[in-house]
C-alpha positions as CSV (number, residue, x, y, z in Angstrom):
1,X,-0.9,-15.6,23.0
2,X,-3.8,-13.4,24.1
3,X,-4.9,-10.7,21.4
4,X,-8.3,-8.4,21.8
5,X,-9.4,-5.6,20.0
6,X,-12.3,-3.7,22.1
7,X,-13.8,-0.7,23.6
8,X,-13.5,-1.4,27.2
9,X,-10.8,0.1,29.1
10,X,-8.0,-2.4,30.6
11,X,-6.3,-3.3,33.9
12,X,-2.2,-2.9,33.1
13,X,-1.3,-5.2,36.7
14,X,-4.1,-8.0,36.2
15,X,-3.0,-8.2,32.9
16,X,0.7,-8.5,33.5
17,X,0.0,-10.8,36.5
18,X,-1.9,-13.2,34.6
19,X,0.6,-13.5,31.9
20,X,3.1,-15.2,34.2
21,X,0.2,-16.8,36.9
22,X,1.2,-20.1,37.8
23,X,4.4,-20.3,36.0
24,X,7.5,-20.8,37.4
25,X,9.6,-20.7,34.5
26,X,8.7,-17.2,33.5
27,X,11.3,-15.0,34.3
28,X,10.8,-11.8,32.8
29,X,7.9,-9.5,31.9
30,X,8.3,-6.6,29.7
31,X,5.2,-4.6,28.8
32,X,4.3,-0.7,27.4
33,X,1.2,1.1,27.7
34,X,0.1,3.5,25.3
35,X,-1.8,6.6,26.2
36,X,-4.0,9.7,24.1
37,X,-1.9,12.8,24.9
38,X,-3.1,16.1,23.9
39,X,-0.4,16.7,21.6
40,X,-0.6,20.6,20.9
41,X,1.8,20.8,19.0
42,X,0.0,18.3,16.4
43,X,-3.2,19.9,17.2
44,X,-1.5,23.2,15.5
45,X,-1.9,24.8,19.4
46,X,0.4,27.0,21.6
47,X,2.4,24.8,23.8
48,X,1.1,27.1,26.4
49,X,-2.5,27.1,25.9
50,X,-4.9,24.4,27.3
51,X,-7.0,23.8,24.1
52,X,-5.3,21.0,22.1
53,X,-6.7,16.8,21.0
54,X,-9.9,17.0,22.9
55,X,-10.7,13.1,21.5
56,X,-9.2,10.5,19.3
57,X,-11.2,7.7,17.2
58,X,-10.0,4.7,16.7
59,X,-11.7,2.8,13.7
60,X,-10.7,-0.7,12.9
61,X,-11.4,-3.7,10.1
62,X,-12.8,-6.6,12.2
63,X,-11.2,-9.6,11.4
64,X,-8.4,-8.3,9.5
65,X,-6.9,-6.3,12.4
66,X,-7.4,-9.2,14.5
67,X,-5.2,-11.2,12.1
68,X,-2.9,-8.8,11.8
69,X,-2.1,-8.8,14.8
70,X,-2.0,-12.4,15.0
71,X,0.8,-11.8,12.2
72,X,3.0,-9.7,14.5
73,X,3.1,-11.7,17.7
74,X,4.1,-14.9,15.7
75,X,6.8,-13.4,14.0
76,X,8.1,-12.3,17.2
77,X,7.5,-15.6,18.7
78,X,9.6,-16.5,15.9
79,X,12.2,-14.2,16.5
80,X,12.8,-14.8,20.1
81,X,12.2,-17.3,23.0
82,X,9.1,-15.5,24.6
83,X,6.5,-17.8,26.6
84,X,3.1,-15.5,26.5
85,X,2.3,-12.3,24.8
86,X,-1.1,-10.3,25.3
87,X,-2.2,-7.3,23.4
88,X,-4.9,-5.1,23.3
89,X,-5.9,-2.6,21.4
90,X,-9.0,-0.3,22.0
91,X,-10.9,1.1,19.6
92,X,-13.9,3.8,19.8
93,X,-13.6,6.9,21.5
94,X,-10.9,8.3,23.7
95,X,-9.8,11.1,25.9
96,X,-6.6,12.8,26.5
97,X,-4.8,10.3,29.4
98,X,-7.2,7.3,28.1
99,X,-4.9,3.9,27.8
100,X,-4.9,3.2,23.8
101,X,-2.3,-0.3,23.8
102,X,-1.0,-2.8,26.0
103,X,1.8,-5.2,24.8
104,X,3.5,-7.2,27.6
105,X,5.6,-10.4,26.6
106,X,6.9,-12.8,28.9
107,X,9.8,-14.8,28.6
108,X,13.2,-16.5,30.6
109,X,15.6,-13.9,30.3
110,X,14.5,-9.8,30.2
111,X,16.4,-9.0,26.8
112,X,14.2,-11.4,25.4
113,X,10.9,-9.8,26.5
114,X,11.9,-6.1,26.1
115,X,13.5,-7.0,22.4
116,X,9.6,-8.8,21.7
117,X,7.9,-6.4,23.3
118,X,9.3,-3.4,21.1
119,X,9.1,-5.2,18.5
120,X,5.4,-5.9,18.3
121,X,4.8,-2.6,19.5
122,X,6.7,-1.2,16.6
123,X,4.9,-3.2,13.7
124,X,1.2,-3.0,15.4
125,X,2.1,1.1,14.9
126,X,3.1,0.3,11.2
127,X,1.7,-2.7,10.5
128,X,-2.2,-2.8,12.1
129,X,-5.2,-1.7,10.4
130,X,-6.0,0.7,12.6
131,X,-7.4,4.5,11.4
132,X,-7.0,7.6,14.1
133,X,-9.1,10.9,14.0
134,X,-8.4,13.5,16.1
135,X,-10.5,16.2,17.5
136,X,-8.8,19.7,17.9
137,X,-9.8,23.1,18.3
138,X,-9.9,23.6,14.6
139,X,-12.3,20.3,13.7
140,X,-11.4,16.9,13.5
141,X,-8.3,15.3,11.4
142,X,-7.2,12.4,10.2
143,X,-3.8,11.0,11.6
144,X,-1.2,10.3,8.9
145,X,1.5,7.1,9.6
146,X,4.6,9.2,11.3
147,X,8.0,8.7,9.5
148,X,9.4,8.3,12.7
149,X,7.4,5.1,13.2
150,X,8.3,3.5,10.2
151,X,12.0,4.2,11.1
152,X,11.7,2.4,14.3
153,X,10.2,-0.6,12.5
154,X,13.0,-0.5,9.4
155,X,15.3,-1.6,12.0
156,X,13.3,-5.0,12.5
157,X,14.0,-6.3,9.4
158,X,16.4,-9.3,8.6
């Protein structure tokens, strides 16, 4: 288990290749990367105009997020047979097409790493102490939890 919380950008392929380097066992690696999109429509934009998030903010609480974090990918080590799991979040500023999150999982079998890897990704969006600001045409914003994302993570739970 490999968790980092930073400002510097990250390499998707040496990630996913170290994760199963030098194991033969590992037969599956399931991962998602997150990216900033200019959302216009949540920017309050035109869909057609080319003003929309200009930059997003990530704040975080060190030490607590780390944990939390810590939190997730043990309860989905719990939950299924996975043999490596690095995350990372970045924190700081980004722009539109920027990678946010990285969550790959390995594991024997691919249901396995797929079910683990939407899981974490599902509770660090609900569950991480995390705080987005957006900047938009109209000043910046706070970004409220979506309802959506706490749907995804309801269907988690035991």
């Amino acid at each position: 288990m490999s968790i980092s919380v930073q400002e510097a950008d990250f390499d998707a392929g040496a990630e996913i290749a170290a994760l199963s380097a030098g194991r033969d066992d590992v037969g599956a690696v399931a991962s998602f990367v997150g990216l900033v999109r200019a959302d216009k429509a949540a920017a309050g934009v035109d869909a057609g105009a080319t003003a929309a998030v200009r930059a997003m903010t990530l704040e975080h609480y060190p030490g607590m997020t780390e944990k939390a974090l810590e939190a997730i990918v043990t309860e989905a080590r719990e939950r299924w047979d996975i043999y490596g799991v690095r995350v990372i979040h970045r924190v700081g500023k980004l722009l539109p097409g920027d990678r946010i999150v990285f969550v790959a999982v390995a594991s024997a079998h691919r249901g396995e790493a797929f079910a683990a890897c939407e899981f974490i990704m599902d509770y660090l969006k609900t569950r991480a102490p995390f705080w987005k600001k957006e900047e938009t045409p109209q000043g910046g914003r706070w970004v409220d939890a979506r309802e959506s994302d706490d749907q995804s993570a309801g269907r988690w739970k035991a």
